[in-house]
C-alpha positions in Angstrom: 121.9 135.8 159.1 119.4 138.6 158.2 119.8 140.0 155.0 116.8 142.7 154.8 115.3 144.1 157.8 112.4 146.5 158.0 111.6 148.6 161.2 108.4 150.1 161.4 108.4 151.1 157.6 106.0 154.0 156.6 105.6 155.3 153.0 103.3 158.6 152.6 102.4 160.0 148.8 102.0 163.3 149.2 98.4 164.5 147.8 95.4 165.2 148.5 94.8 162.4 150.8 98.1 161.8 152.0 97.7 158.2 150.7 99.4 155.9 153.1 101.2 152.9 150.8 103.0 151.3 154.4 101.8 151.9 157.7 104.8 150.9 159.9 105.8 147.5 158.6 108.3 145.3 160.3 109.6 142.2 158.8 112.5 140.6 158.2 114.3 137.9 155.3 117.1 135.3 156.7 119.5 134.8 154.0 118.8 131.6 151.8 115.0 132.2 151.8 112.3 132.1 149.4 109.9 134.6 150.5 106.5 135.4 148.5 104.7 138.4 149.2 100.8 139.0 148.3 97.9 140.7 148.5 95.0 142.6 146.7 96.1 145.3 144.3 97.1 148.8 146.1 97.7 147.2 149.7 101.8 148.1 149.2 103.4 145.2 148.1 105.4 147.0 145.0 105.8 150.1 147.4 107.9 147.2 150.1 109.3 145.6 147.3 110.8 149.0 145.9 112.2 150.1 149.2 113.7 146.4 150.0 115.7 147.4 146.6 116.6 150.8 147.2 114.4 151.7 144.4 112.5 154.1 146.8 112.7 155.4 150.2 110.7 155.0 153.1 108.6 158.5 154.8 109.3 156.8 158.5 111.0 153.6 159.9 114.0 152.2 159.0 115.3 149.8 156.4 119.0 147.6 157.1 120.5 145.6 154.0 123.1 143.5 155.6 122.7 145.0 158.6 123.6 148.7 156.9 121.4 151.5 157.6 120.2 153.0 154.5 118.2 155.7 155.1 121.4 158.3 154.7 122.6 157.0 151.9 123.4 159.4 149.2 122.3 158.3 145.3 126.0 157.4 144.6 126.1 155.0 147.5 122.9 153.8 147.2 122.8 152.9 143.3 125.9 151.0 143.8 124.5 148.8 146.5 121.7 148.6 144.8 123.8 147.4 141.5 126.1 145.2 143.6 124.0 143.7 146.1 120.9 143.3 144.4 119.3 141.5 141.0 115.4 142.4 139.9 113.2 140.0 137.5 110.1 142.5 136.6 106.8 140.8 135.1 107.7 143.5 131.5 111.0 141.5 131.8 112.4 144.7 130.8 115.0 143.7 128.3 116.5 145.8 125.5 114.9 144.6 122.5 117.8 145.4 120.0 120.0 143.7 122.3 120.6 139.8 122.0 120.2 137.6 124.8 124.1 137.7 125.5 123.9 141.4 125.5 121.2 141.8 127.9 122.8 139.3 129.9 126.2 140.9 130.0 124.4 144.6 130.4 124.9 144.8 134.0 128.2 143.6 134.4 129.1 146.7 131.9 128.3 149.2 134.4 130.7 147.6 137.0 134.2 146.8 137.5 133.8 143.9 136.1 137.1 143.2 133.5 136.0 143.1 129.5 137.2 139.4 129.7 135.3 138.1 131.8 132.0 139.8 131.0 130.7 137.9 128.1 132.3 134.5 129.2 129.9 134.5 132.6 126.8 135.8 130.7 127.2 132.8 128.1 127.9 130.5 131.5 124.4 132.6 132.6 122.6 132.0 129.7 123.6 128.1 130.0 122.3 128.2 133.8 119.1 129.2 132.8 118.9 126.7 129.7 119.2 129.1 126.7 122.6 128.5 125.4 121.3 127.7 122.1 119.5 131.5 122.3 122.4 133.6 122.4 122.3 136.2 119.6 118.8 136.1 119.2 116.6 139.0 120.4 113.8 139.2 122.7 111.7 139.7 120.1 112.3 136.0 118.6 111.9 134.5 122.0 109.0 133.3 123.7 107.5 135.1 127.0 108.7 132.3 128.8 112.2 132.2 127.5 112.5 136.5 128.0 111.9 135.8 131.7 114.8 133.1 131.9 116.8 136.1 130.3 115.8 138.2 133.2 116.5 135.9 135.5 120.2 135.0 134.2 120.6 138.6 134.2 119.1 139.5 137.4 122.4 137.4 138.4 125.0 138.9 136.6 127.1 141.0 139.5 126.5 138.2 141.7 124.3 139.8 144.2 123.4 138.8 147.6 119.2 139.3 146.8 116.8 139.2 144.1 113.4 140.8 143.9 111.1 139.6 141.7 107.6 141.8 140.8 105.6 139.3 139.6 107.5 137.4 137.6 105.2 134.9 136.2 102.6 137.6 135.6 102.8 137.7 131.6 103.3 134.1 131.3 101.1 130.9 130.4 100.9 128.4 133.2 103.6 126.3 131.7 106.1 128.7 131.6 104.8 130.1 135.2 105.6 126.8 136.3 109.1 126.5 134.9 110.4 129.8 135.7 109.6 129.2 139.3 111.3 126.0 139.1 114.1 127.6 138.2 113.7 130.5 140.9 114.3 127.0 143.2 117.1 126.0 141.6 118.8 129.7 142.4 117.5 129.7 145.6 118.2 125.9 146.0 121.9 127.3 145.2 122.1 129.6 148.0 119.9 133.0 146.7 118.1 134.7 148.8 114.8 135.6 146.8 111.6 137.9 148.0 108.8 137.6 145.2 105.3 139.8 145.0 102.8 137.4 143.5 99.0 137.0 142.7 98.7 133.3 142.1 98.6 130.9 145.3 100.0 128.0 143.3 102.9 129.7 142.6 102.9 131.4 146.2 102.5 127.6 147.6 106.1 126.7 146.3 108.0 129.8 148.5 109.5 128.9 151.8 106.8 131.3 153.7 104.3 133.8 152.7 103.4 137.2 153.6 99.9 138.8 153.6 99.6 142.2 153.2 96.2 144.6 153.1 96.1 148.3 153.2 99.7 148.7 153.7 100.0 146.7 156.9 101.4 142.6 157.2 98.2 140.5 158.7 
């Protein structure tokens, strides 16, 4: 089944230039893949990645989660798809610092319909999944890079959504922990997830299911 399809996807910043981030890209992610995306810097891979999760919107083409059109969306509509149906790992990781690692966890689900109950039992069963059950009231500032990113990851989870996105992920990290948060990106996608990732690094591009090249806003 297709999860994300993109139809002849344009993006235009307005300017002086007019600079042209996607020039009609096409693509589209089966559900249960591991898809990496790279390129050199500025050829549009954020700008896709941002559109995939409704972060952005496209100048031209068309963009289907699930097979749902999204281009008419309103913000209402398109923030709760967006909260429902999609989880982002970012290479800042993005965490509250005051919060503790069950708290960032469980920070998603709070925005949701999600009952009180069962909020902080499945970000403690989150926080086990992505071995840091022994971390759970300490703050991101007393973890290492390594172990932020495994918070990220449990919590890109938390609604249960049918996609992540991850913008470099590994980015900030030391090869070490590079290597075992994409092992763990596996294990969720080993589990079923459905996971596009922009990268730099080959190696870590090498472990995806297939790769997409991108340069001056087109897929070669």
């Amino acid at each position: 089944m297709v999860i994300a399809q993109c139809k002849n996807l344009i993006k235009i910043y307005p300017g002086a230039q007019n600079f042209r981030a996607l020039d009609e890209v096409s693509l589209s992610i089966e559900s249960g893949e591991f898809v990496s995306i790279m390129g050199p810097s500025g050829c549009g891979k954020s700008t896709l990645l941002n559109i995939l999760g409704l972060l952005d919107e496209p100048t031209g083409g068309e963009y289907l989660l699930n097979g749902m059109p999204t281009a008419k969306l309103n913000d209402v509509r398109r923030t709760k798809l967006r909260r429902h149906q999609i989880g982002f790992i970012f290479q800042s990781f993005n965490l509250m610092p005051r919060l503790s690692v069950l708290e960032n966890i469980a920070l998603p689900m709070r925005y949701t319909n999600v009952s009180r109950e069962e909020i902080l039992p499945r970000a403690r069963e989150l926080a086990a999944r992505v071995g840091l059950e022994k971390k759970l009231h300490s703050t991101p500032l007393q973890l290492s890079g390594g172990q932020c990113q495994r918070v990220a990851c449990a919590r890109s989870l938390a609604n249960k959504p049918s996609m992540i996105l991850a913008d470099e992920p590994t980015g900030n990290l030391d090869s070490k922990s590079s290597a075992d948060i994409l092992t763990l990106l596996k294990e969720l996608n080993d589990g079923g997830m459905t996971i596009i990732m922009v990268t730099h690094d080959l190696k870590i591009a090498a472990g995806t299911h297939r790769t997409i090249h991108m340069k001056d806003g087109k897929i070669v």
